[in-house]
C-alpha positions as CSV (number, residue, x, y, z in Angstrom):
1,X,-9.5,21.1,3.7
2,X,-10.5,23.5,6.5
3,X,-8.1,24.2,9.6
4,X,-10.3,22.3,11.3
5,X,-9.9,19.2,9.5
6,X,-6.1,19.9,8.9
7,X,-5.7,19.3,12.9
8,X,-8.1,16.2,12.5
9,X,-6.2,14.4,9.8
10,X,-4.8,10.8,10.0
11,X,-1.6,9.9,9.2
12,X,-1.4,9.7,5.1
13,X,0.4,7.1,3.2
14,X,0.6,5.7,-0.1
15,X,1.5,2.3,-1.7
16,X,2.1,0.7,-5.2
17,X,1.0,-2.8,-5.9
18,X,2.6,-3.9,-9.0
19,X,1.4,-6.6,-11.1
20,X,4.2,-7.9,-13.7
21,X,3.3,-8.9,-17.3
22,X,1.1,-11.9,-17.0
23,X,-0.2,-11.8,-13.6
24,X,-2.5,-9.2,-13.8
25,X,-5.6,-11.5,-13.0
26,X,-8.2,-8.3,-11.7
27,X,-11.0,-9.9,-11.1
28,X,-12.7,-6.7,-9.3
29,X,-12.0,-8.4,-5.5
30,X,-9.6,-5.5,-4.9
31,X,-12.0,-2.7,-5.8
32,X,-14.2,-4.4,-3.8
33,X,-12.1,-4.3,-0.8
34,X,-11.3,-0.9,-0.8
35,X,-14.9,0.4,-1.0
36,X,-15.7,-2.2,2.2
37,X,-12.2,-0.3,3.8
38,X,-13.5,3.1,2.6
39,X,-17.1,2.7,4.2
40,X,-15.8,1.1,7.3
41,X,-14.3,4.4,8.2
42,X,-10.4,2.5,8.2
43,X,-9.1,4.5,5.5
44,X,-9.8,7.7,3.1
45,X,-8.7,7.8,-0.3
46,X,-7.1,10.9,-1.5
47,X,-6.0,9.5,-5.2
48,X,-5.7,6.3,-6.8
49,X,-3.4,6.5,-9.7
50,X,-3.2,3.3,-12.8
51,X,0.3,3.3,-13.8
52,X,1.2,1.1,-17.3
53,X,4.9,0.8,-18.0
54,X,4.8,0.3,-21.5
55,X,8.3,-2.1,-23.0
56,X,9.7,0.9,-24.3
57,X,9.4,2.2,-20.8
58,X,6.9,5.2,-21.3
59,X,4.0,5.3,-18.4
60,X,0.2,5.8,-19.7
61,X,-1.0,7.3,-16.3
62,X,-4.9,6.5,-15.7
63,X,-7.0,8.8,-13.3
64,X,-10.5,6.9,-11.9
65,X,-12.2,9.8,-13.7
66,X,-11.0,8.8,-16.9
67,X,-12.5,5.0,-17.0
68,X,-15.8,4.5,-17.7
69,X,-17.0,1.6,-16.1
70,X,-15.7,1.9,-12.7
71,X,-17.5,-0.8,-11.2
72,X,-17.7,-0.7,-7.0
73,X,-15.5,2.3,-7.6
74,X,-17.8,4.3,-8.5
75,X,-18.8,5.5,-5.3
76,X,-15.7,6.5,-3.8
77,X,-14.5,8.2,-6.8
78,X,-16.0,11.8,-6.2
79,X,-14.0,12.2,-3.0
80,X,-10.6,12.0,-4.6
81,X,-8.4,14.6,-5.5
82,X,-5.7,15.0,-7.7
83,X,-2.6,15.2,-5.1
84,X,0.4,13.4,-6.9
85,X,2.1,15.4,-9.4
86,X,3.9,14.6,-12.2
87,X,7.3,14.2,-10.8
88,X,5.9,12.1,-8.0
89,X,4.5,9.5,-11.1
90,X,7.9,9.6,-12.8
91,X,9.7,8.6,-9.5
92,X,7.1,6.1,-8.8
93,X,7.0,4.6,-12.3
94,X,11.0,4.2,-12.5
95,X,11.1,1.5,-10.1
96,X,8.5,-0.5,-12.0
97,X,9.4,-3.3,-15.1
98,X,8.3,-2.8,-18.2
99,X,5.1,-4.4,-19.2
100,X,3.2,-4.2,-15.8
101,X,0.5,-2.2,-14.2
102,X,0.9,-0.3,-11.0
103,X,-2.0,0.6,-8.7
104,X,-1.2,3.7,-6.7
105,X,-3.4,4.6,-3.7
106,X,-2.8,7.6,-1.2
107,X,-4.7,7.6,1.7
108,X,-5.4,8.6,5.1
109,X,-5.7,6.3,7.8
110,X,-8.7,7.3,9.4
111,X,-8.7,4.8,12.1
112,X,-5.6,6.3,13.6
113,X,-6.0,10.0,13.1
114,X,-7.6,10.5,17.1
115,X,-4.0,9.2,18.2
116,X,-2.7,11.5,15.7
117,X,-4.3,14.6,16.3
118,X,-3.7,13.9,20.2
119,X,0.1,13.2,19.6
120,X,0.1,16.8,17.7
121,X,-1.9,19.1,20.5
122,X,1.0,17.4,23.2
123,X,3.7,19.0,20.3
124,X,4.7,15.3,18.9
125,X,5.6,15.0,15.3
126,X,6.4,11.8,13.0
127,X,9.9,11.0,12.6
128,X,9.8,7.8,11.0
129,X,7.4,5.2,9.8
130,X,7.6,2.2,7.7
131,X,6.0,-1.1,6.5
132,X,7.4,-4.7,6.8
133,X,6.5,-6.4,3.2
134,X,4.7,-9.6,3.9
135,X,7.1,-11.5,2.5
136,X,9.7,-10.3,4.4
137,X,8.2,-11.4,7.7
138,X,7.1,-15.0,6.1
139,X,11.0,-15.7,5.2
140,X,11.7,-14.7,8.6
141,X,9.8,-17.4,10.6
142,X,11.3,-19.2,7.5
143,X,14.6,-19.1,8.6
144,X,13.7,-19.3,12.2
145,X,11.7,-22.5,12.0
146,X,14.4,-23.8,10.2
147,X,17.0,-22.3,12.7
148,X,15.0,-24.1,15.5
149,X,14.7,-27.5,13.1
150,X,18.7,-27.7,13.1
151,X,19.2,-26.8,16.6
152,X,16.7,-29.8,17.6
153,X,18.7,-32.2,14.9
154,X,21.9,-31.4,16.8
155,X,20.6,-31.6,20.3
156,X,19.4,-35.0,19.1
157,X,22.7,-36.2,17.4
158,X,24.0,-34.8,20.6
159,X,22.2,-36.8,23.1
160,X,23.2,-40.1,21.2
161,X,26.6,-39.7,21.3
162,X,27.2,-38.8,17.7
């Protein structure tokens, strides 16, 4: 990358999607997705990893350049480079269970890198970031709905006397 484009970039995370043994159902819809995300201009991928956590707990470790039949893939595959080093897969790979298969995806978030770039030339710097999982935020409004379920049941037992 030039200075140029150093100054430009978007912010860049990465994320592992682990599939346990016996729900790796990849039907392509992924690879799909992130070639729609790629050509929208949202993100730009730096590297995509394949971890395999074997039972005996050794990691095979896939580069896109290494399969053959890459499917939608193939066209976003040229732009990636090999950023994660080995010490990055091993930490990555030791939170995984043996017997699954690990996508690893590092990318910039294109989308956001004018805010970035502006929040850098007025001498701002990250300090934190983070991600809410999904599933945290549906057991949330879980527990609220329920919260507000039992509040109602009392209000109710409450007006009758009981």
């Amino acid at each position: 990358m030039t200075e140029t484009s150093l100054d430009e970039l978007g912010p860049v995370d990465f994320l592992i999607v682990e599939f346990p043994a016996g729900a790796q159902n990849f039907t392509g819809e992924m690879a799909a997705e992130l070639v729609r995300l790629v050509k929208a201009g949202v993100v730009r991928l730096i590297d995509v990893l394949i971890l395999t956590k074997n039972a005996d707990g050794s990691v095979d470790v896939v580069e896109l350049d290494e399969i053959d039949d890459l499917g939608p893939l193939q066209e976003i595959e040229a732009e990636l480079a090999d950023l994660l080093a080995e010490e990055d897969i091993e930490n990555l790979a030791a939170a995984m269970d043996p017997g699954s298969v690990a996508g690893v995806l590092v990318y910039e978030n294109v989308w956001a890198a004018p805010f970035a770039s502006a929040a850098r030339r007025a001498g701002g710097q990250l300090t934190a970031n983070g991600r809410i999982p999904i599933q945290a935020i549906i057991a949330s409004l879980e527990a609220d709905a329920e919260l507000e379920q039992a509040l109602e049941t009392i209000t109710s037992l409450e007006k009758e006397g009981v």
